[in-house]
N, C-alpha and C positions, 0 to 999 in steps of 0.2 A: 751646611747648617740647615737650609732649607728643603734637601732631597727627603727629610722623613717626614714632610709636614703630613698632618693627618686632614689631608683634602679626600671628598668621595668618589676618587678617580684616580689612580696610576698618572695618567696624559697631565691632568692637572698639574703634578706634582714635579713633571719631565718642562712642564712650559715654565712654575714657578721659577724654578732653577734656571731657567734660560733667560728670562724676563729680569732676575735679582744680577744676576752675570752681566746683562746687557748696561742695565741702569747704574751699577758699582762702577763699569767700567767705563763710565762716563759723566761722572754725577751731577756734572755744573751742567749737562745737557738737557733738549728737551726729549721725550719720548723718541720721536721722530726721527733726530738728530744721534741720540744713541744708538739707535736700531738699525739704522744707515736704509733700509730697505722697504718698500710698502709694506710686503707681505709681513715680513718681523714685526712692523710697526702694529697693523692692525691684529697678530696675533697677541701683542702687550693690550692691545684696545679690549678688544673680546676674554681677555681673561679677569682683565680688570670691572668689568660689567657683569662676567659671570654670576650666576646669583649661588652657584654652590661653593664659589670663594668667597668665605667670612674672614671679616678681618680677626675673630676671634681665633680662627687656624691660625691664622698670619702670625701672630703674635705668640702662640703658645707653641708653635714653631721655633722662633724667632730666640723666644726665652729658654728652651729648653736646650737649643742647641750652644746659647751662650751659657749656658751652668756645665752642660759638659764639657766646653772650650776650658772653662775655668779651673776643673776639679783640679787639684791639687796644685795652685798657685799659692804663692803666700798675701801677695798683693791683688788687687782687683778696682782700680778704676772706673766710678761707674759716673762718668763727665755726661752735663745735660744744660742745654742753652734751653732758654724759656723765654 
């Protein structure tokens, strides 16, 4: 979902994916604790500071890939805690 995001960088794009991977795969964790490893950890730190990652990429990433998930379902669940 998140390998097409439109970041202005390739690398960005290869860390998103690795960073979404990390964090999915451990969600009740914290950064640190997901990443298991310094190096991993501070590479989720530094991308999250980046200032050429907006959250508006993030999100129109995010959206775009869950409409293509969707096409041609009949149902679509769209559950949200507030």
């Amino acid at each position: 979902m998140f390998g097409h995001a439109r970041l202005p960088d390739l690398r960005l794009n290869v860390r998103l994916v690795d960073v979404v991977a990390a964090l999915a795969s451990r969600p009740h964790d914290t950064i640190p604790q997901a990443c298991g490893k310094w190096g991993r950890t501070k590479g989720v730190y530094r991308f999250v500071e980046n200032p050429r990652v907006t959250c508006n990429a993030l999100i129109a990433s995010a959206g775009e890939g869950t409409a293509k998930m969707s096409q041609g379902l009949t149902t679509v669940l769209a559950v949200q805690d507030t």
